[in-house]
N, C-alpha and C positions, 0 to 999 in steps of 0.2 A: 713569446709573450709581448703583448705592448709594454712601451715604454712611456711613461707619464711624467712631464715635469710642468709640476705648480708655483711659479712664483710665489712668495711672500711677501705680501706689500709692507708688512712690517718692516721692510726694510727699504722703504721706497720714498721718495721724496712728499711729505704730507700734506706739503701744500698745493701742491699739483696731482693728485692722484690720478685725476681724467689724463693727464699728458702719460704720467706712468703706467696707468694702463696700457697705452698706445704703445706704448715699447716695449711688448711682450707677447704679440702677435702669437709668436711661436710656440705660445706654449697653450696645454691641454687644458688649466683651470686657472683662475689664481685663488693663492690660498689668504683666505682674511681669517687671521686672530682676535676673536673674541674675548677679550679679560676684562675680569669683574672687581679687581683688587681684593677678590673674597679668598677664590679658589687658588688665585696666583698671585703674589705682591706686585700685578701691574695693572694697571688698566688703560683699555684703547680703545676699539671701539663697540657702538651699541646699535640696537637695533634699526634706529636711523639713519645710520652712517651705511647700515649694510643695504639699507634700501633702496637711498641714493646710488651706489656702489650698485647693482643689480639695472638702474636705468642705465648708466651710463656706461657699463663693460661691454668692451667688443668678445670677450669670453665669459663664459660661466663660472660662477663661482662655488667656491668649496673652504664650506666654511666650518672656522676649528672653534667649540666655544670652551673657552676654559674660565667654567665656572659654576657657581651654588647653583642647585637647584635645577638642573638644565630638563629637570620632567616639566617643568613649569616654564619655562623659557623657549623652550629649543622650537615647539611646533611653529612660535611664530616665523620662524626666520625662514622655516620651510617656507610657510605661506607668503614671507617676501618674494619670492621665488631660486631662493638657492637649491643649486643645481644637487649640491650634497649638504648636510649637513651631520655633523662629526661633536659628538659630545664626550666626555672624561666618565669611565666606568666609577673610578672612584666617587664622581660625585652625585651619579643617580641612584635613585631610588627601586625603578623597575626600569631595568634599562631595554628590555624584549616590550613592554607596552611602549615606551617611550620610540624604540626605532619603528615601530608598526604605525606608529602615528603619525614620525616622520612621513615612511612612505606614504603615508593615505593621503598624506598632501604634496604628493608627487615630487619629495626631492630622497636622493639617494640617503639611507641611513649609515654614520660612520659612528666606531666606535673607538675611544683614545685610552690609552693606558702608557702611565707614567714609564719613568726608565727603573723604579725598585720595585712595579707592580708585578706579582710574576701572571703568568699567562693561563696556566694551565686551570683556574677555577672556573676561567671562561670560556675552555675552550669548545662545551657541550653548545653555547648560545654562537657559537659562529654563524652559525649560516642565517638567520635574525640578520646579519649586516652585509651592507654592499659592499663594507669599506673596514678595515679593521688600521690603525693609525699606530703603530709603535714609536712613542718619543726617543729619539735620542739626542736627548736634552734634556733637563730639568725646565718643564714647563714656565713661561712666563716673560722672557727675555729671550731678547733676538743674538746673535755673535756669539754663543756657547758655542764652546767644542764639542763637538763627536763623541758619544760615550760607545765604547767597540763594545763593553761588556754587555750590550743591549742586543748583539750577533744572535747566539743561542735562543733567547727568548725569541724573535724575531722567522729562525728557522726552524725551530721546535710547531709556531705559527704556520708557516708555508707548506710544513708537511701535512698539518690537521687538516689546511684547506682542498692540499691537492687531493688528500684522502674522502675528503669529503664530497668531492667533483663539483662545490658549489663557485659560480662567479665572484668571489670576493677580491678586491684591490688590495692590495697590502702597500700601507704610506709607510714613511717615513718622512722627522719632520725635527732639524737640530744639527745645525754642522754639515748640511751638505756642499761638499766639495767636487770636484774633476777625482779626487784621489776616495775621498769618501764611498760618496757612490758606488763607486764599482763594490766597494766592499758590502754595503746594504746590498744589490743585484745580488752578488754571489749569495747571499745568507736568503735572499727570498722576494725583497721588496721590489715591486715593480711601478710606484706612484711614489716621487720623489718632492718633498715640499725645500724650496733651496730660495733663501732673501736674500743676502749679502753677493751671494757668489753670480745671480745674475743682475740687480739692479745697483749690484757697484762697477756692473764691467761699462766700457767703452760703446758697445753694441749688446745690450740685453738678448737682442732674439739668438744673438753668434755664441752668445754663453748658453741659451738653451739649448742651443743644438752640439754643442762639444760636450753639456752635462748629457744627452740624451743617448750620442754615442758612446759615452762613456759607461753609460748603462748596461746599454745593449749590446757591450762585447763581452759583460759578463753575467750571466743568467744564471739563476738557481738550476744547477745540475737537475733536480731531483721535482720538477715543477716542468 
């Protein structure tokens, strides 16, 4: 299976973000958080910042919104031209109208679910997404640790998909590490969203390719 690794610019130098970009060559998306101060007690960026962000990325973006109302929100950002875009089940309303609209404006539809949300109510509307985003983290803030107890939910996931023979990504997006990682791969995840662990190293593109190896020597057996 491929292997995906998304920068977080949330964790990237803010005043430079053009320069930050540029130091991530190697990787497959970057990931920008959207927070509203609603849905999560933080807020960063909005619809203008992702627009800018969208002229100026030498890669596509994949973008997470964590916030109210994202039936109401979310088409614009497709129509900025994000490559994906990824909204929180908890906070829609109709979340199958809402990714259908995504696509109709040509960006990938993702859907995100918390670390205490469990899975299984959703997992009839799977195939509705390109992209299915399992936190492990408590949405909202960047530097959390890794929550392991998020595994099962996460493989419980990978199985419905493989069962289901549809293209779906499976993220993950909260503590990813060189040691992390491997553990999300083995439970199922194959799109890795990692901020600290690449745009604090010495060489961001050399961190993406040791997180990416890291990946891909441990695969979900059963995928």
């Amino acid at each position: 299976m491929p292997t995906r690794i998304n920068p977080s610019i949330l964790a990237a130098d803010f005043a430079n973000l053009e320069h930050e970009l540029g130091r991530i060559r190697n990787a497959d998306l970057v990931h920008v958080d959207v927070m509203d101060n609603h849905f999560v007690p933080n807020l960063t960026f909005g619809l203008q910042m992702v627009t800018r962000l969208q002229e100026v990325s030498p890669i596509p973006l994949d973008v997470h919104l964590m916030m109210d109302d994202p039936d109401r929100w979310a088409p614009a950002y497709a129509e900025a031209g994000a490559f994906s875009v990824t909204f929180h089940v908890e906070a829609a309303s109709e979340p199958i109208v809402l990714a259908r609209s995504l696509r109709d404006r040509g960006a990938r539809a993702g859907l995100a679910i918390k670390p205490g949300t469990p899975i299984e109510p959703y997992l009839e509307m799977i195939e509705e997404f390109d992209q299915v985003l399992v936190m492990t983290v408590e949405p909202g803030f960047g530097g959390q640790s890794f929550i392991r107890s998020t595994m099962p939910k996460l493989a419980t996931l990978a199985d419905a998909v493989r069962e289901s023979g549809a293209d779906i990504w499976l993220q993950v997006d909260g503590g990813i590490t060189a040691e992390t990682i491997a553990i999300a791969a083995e439970a199922g995840a194959d799109t890795f969203v990692a901020g600290s662990a690449v745009f604090t190293a010495d060489d961001p593109d050399e961190a993406i390719l040791a997180l990416r190896a890291a990946a891909a020597s441990h695969p979900h057996l059963h995928r």
